[in-house]
BAPAPA-774158 format. One record per atom (N, C-alpha, C, O): x, y, z. Coordinates in steps of 0.05 Angstrom, whole numbers, padded with zeros to 5 digits, always signed. Layout:
BEGIN
XYZ/...
//
This chain:
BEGIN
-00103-01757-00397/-00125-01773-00385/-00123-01774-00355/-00142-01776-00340/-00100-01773-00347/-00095-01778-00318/-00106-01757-00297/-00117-01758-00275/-00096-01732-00320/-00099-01711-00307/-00133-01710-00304/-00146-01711-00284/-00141-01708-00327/-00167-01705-00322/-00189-01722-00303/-00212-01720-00294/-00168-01740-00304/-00180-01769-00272/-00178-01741-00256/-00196-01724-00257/-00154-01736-00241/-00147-01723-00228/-00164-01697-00216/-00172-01694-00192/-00166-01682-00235/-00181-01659-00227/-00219-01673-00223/-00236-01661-00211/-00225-01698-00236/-00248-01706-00240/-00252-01711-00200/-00273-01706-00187/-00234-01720-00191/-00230-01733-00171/-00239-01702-00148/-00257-01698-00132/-00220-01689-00157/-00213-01661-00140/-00230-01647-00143/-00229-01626-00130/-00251-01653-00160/-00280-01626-00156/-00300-01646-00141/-00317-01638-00125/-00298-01674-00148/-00313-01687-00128/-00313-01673-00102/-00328-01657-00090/-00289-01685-00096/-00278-01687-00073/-00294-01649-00050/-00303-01646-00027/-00290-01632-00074/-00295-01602-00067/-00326-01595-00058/-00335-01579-00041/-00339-01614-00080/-00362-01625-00082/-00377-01629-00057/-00398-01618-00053/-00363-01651-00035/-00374-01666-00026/-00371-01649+00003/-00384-01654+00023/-00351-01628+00001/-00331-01617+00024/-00367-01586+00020/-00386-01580+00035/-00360-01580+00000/-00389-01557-00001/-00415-01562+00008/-00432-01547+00016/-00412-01597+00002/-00444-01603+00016/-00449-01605+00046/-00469-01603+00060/-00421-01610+00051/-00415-01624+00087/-00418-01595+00092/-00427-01595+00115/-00415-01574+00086/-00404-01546+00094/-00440-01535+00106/-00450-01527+00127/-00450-01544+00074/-00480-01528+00083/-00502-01541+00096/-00523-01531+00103/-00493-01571+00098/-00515-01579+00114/-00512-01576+00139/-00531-01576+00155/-00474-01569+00149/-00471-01566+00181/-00484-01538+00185/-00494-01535+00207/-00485-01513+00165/-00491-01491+00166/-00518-01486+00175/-00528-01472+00192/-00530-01508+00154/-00558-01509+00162/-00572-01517+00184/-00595-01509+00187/-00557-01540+00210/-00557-01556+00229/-00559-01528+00258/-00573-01526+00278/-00539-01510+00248/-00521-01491+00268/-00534-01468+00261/-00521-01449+00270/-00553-01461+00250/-00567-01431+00237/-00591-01434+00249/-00604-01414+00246/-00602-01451+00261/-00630-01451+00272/-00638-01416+00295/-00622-01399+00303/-00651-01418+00297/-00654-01386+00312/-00663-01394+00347/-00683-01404+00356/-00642-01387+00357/-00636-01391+00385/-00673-01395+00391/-00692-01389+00378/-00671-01407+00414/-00713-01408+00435/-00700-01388+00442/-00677-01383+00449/-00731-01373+00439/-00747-01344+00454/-00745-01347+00482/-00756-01366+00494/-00727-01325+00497/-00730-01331+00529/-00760-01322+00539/-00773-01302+00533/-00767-01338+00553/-00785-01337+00578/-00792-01302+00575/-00774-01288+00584/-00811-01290+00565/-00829-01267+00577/-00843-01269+00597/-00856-01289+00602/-00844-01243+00616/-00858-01234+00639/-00887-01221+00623/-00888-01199+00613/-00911-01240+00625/-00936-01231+00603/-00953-01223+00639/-00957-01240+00656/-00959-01196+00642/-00966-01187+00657/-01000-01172+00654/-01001-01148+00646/-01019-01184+00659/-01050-01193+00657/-01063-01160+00654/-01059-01145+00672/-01075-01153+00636/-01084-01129+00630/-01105-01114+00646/-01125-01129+00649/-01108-01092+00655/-01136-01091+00674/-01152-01071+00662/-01147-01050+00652/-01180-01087+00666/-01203-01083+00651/-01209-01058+00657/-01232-01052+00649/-01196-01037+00670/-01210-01014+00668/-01189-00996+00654/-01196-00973+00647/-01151-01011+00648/-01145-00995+00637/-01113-00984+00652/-01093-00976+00642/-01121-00987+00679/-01100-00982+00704/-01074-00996+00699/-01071-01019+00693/-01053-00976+00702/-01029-00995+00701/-01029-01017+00726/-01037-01015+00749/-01016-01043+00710/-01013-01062+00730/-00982-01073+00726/-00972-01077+00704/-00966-01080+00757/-00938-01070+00758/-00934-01101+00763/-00953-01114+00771/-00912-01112+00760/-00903-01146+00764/-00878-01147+00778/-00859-01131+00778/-00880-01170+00789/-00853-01172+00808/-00833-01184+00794/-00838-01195+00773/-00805-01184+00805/-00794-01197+00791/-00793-01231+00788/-00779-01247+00777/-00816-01232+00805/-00820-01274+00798/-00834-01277+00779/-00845-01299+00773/-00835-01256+00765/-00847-01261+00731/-00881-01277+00743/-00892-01295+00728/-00892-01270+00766/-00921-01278+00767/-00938-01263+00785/-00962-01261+00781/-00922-01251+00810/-00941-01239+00826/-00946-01210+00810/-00926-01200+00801/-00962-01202+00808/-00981-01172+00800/-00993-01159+00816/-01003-01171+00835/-00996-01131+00812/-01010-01114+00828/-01026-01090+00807/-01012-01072+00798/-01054-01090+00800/-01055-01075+00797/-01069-01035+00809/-01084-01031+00828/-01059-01018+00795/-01061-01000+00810/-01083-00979+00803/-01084-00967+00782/-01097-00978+00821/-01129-00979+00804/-01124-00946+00811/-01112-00937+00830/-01139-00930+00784/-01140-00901+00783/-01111-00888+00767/-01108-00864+00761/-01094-00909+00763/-01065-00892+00754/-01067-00912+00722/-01062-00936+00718/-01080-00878+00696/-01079-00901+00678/-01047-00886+00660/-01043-00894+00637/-01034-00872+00668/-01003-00872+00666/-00975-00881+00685/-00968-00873+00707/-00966-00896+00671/-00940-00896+00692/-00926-00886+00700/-00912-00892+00720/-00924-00863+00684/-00905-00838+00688/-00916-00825+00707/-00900-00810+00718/-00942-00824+00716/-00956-00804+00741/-00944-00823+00772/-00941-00810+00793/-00941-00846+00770/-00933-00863+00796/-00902-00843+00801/-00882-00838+00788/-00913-00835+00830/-00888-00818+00850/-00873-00835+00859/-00888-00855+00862/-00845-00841+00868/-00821-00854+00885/-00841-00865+00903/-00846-00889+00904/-00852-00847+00917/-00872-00856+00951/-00885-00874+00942/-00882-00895+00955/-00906-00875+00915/-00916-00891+00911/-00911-00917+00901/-00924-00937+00909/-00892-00919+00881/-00883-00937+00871/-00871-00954+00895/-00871-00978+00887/-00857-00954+00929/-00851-00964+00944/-00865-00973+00960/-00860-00993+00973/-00894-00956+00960/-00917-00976+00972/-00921-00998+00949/-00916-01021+00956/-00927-00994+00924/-00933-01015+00913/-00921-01042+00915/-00930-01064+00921/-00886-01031+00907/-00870-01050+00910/-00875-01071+00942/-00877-01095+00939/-00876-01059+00970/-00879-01070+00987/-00913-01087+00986/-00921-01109+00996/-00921-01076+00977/-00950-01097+00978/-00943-01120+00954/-00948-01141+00966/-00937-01124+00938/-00925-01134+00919/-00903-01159+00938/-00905-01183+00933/-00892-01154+00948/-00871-01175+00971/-00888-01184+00987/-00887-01208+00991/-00907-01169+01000/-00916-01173+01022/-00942-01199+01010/-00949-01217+01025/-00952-01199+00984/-00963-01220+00966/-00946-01245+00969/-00946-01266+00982/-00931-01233+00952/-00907-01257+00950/-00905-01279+00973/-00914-01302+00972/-00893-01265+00994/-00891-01273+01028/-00910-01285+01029/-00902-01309+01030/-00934-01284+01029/-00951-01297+01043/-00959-01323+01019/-00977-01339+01028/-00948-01330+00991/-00947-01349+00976/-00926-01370+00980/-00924-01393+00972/-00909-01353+00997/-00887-01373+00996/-00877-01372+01022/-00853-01367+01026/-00894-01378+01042/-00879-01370+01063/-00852-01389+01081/-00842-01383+01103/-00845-01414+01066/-00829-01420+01069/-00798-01424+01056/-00781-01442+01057/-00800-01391+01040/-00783-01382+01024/-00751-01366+01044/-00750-01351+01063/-00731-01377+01029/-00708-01369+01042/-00715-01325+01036/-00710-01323+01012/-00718-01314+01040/-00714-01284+01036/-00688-01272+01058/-00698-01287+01075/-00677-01266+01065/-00650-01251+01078/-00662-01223+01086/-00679-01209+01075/-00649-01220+01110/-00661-01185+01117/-00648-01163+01096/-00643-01171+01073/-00645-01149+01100/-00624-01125+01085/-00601-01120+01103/-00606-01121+01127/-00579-01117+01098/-00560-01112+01111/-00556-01098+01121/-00544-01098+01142/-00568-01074+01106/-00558-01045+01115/-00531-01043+01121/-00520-01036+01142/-00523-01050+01103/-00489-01040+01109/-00484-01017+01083/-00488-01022+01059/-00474-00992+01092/-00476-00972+01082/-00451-00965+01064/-00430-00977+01066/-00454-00951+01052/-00444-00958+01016/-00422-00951+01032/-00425-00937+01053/-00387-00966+01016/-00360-00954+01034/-00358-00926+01019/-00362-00920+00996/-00348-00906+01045/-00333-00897+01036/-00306-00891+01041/-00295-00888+01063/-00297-00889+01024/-00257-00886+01010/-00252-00860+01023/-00266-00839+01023/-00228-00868+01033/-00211-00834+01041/-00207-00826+01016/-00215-00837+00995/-00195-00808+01017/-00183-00788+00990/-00163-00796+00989/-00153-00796+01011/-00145-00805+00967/-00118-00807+00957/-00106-00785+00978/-00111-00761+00981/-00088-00802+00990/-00061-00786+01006/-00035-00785+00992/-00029-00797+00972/-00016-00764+01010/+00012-00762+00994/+00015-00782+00984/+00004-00803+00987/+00045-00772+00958/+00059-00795+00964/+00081-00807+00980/+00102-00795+00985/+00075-00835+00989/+00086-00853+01010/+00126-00843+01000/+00135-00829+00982/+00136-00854+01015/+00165-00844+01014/+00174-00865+01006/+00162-00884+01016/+00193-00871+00989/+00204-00883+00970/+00203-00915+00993/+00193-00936+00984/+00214-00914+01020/+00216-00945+01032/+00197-00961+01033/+00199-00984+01041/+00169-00948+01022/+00150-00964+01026/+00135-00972+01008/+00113-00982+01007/+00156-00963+00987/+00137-00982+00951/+00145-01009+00958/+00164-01020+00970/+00122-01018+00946/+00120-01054+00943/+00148-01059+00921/+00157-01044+00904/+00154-01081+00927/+00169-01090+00903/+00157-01126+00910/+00148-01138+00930/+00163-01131+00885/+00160-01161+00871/+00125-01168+00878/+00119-01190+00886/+00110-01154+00874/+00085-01150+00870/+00069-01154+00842/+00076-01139+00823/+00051-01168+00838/+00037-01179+00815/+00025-01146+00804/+00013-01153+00783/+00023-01131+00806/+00030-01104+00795/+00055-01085+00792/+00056-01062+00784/+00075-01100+00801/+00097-01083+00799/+00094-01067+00825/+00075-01070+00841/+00118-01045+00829/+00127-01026+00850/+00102-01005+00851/+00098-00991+00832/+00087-01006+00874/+00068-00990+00874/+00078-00979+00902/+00095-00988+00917/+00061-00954+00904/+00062-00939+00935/+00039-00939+00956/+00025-00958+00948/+00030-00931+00973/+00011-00928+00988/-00007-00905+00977/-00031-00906+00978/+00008-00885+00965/-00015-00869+00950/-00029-00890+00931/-00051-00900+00936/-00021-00894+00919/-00025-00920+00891/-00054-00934+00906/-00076-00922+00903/-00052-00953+00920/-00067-00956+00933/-00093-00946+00937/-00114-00954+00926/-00091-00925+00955/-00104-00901+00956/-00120-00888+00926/-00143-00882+00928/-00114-00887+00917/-00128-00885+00885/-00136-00911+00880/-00160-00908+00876/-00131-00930+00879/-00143-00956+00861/-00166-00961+00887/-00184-00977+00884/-00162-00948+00913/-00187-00958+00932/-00199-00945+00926/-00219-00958+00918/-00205-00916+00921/-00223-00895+00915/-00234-00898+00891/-00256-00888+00888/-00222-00910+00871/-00225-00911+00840/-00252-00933+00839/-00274-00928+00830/-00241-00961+00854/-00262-00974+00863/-00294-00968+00876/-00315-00975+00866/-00288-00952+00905/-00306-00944+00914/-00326-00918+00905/-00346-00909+00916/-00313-00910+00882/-00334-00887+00866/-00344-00906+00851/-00366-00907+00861/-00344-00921+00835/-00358-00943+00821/-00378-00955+00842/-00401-00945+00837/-00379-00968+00859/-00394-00972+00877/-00414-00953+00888/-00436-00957+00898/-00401-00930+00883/-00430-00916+00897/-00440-00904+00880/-00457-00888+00889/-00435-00905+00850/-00447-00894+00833/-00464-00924+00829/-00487-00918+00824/-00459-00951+00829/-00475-00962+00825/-00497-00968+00860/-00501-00990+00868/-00500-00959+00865/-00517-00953+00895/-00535-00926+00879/-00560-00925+00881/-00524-00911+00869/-00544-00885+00857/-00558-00902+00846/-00579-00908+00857/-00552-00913+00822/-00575-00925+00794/-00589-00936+00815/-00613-00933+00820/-00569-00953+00832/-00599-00982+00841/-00618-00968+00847/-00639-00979+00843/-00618-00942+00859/-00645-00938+00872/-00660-00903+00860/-00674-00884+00869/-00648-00910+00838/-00666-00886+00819/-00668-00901+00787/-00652-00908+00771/-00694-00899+00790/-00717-00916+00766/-00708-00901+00736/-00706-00912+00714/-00704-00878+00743/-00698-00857+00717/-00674-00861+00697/-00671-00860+00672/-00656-00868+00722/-00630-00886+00717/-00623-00914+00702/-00607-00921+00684/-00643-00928+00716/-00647-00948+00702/-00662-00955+00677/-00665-00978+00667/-00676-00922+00665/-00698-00928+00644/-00726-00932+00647/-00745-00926+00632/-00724-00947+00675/-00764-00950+00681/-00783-00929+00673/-00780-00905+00670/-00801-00943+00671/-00828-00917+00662/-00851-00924+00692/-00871-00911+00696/-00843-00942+00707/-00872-00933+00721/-00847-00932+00761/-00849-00940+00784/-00838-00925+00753/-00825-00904+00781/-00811-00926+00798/-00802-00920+00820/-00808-00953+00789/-00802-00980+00804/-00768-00976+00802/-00758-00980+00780/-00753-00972+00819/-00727-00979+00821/-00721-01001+00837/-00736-01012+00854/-00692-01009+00828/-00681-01046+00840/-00691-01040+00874/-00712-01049+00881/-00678-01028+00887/-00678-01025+00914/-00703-01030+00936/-00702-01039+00959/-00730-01020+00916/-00754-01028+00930/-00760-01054+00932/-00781-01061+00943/-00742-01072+00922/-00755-01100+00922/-00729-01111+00935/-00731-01135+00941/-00714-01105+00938/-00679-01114+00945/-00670-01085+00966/-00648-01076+00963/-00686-01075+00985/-00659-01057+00996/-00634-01060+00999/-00622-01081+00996/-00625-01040+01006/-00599-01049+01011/-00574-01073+00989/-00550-01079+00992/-00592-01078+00973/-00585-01097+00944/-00589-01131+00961/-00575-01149+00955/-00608-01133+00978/-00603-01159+00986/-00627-01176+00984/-00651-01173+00988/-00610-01201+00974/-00630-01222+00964/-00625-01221+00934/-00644-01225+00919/-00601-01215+00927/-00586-01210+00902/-00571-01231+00894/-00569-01239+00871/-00557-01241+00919/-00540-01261+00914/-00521-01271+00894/-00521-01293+00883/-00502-01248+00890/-00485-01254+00866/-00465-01272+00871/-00448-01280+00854/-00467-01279+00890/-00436-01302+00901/-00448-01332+00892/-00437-01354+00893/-00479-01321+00880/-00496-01359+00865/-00490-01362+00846/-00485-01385+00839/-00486-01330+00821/-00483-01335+00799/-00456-01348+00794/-00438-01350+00810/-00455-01360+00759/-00478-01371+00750/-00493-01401+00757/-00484-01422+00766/-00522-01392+00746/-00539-01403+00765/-00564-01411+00741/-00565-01395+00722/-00584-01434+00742/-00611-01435+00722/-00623-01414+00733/-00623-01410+00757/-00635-01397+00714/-00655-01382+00724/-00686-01386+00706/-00688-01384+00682/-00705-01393+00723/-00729-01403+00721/-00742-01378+00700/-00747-01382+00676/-00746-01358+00712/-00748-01335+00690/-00737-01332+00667/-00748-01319+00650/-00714-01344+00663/-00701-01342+00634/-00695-01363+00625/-00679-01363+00606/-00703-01382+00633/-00699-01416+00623/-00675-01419+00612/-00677-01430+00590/-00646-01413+00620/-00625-01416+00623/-00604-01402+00650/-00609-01386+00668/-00582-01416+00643/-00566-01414+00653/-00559-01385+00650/-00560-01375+00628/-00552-01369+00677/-00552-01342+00674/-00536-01323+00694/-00540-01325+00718/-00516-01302+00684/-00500-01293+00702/-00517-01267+00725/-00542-01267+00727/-00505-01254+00735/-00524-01230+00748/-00528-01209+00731/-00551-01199+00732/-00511-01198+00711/-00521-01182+00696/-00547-01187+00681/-00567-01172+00683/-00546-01205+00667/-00573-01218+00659/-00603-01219+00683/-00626-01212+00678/-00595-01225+00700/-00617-01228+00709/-00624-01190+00731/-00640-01186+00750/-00604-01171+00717/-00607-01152+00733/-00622-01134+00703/-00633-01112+00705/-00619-01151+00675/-00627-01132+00648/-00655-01149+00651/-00672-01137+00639/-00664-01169+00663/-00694-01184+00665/-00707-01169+00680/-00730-01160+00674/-00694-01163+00702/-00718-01141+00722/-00721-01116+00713/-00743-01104+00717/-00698-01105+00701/-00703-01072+00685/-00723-01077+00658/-00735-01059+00647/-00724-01108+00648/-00746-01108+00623/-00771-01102+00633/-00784-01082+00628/-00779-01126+00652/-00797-01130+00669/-00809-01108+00688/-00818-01086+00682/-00807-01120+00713/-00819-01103+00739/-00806-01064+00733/-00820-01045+00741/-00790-01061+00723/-00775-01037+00718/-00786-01021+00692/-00791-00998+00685/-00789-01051+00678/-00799-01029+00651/-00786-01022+00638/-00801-01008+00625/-00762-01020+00628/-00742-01009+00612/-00734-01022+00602/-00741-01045+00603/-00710-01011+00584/-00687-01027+00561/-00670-01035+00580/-00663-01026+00602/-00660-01063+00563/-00642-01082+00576/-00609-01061+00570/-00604-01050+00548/-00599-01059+00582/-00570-01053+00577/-00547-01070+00572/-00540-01092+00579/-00540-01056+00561/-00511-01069+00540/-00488-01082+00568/-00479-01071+00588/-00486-01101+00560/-00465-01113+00576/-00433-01100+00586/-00418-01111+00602/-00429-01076+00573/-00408-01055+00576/-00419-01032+00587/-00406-01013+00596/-00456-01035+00587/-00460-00997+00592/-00451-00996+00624/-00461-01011+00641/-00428-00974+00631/-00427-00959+00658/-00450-00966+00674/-00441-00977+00694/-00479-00965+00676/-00495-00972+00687/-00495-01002+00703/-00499-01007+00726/-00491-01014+00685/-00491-01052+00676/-00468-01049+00706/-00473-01054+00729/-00443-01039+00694/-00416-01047+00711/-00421-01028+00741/-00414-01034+00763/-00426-01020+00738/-00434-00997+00768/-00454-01004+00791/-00453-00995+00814/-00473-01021+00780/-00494-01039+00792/-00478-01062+00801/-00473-01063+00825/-00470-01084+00784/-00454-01107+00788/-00428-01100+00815/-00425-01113+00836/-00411-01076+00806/-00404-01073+00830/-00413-01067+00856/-00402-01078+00876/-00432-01052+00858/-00451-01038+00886/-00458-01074+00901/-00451-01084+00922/-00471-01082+00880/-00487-01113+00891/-00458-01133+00894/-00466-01151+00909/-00435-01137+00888/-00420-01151+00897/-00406-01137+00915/-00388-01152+00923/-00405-01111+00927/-00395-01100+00942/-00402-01106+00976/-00390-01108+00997/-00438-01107+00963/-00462-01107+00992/-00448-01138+00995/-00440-01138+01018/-00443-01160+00984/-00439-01181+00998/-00411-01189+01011/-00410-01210+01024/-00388-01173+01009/-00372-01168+01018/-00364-01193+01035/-00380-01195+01054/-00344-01214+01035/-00340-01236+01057/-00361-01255+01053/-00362-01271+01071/-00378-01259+01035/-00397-01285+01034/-00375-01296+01013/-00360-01282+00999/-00378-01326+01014/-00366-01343+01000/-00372-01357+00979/-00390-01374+00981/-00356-01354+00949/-00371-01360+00925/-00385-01385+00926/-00377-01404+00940/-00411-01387+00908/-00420-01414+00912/-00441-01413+00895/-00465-01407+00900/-00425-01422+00866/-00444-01417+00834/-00466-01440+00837/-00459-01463+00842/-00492-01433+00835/-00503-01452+00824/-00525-01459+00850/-00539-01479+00853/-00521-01435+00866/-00539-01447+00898/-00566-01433+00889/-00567-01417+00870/-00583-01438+00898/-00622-01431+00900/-00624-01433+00933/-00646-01430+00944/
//
């Protein structure tokens, strides 16, 4: 009899542990909110029409009813009339010039350094000046492979000829030293990769990339490279 108290007790108990299980399941299974779409206004004759990345200014481009026919030349007038909109909506908007500071480039890995001049007690261990020398170059090819994508559309997937650079030369007005930061376009909280896979949905036109694709990391470097000596500061507008 005891026993059967016992186990009567212990399937309760299992009971009560299965229900707590599925109602938290049920609480925590809801399906994340839909981020913020860039819904970009259709034109009545048919013409592609191209959007900025403030998810509101538009341009459309009357006579071009493929995107694939928009040339580099063209797609950079667009893009500049497109800012030059913008500008005049907001004209008391912080915008930054372009830097123009020109992608580094790395010497070539030199000899190797002579034995007196390896590091010791270094958070990498005994390295040399060649060493160096490769991990600068190793760096700086990543960087300028992400300087290629930024400013070829093909690269990035786009269909109507819009690469990052026409709206950002030089990658500026990027400001990765904000992230993370709210972003009004994606109604959360959001790092730069994210808001660099929003403009390739959007104004770019393409597939978002994977948070590991070479592309993703090659960009992120180029654009934290251009700011070089600015000082972190998550969370600034």
């Amino acid at each position: 009899m005891h026993v059967r108290k016992t186990l009567g007790i212990a399937a309760l108990g299992l009971g009560l542990l299965l229900g707590s299980l599925a109602t938290w399941q049920t609480a925590f299974a809801q399906e994340p909110a839909p981020k913020p779409q860039h819904h970009v206004p259709p034109s009545s004759d048919g013409d592609v029409v191209v959007a900025m990345c403030d998810g509101e200014t538009t341009l459309e481009v009357e006579g071009v009813k493929d995107p694939s026919t928009i040339t580099r030349e063209k797609a950079q007038a667009i893009s500049d009339e497109l800012m030059l909109a913008w500008r005049k909506k907001n004209p008391d908007a912080r915008w930054d010039a372009p830097p123009r500071r020109l992608v580094a480039q790395a010497n070539p890995p030199q000899p190797a350094a002579p034995a007196a001049n390896v590091q010791a007690g270094h958070t990498y261990g005994a390295f040399s000046e060649r060493d160096e020398a490769i991990w600068k170059e190793s760096t700086e090819q990543a960087v300028r492979e992400g300087h290629r994508v930024f400013h070829d559309a093909k690269s990035l997937g786009g269909t109507v000829a819009i690469s990052c650079d026409m709206c950002h030369p030089d990658a500026s007005n990027t400001h990765p030293e904000t992230y993370p930061k709210y972003q009004v376009q994606l109604g959360r909280v959001a790092l730069l990769r994210d808001m660099i896979n929003w403009c390739i949905e959007n104004p770019v036109r393409g597939k978002p990339l994977a948070d590991d694709d070479p592309r993703m990391k090659a960009m992120e470097a180029y654009i934290y490279a251009q700011r070089k000596g600015v000082k972190l500061e998550y969370g600034k507008h």
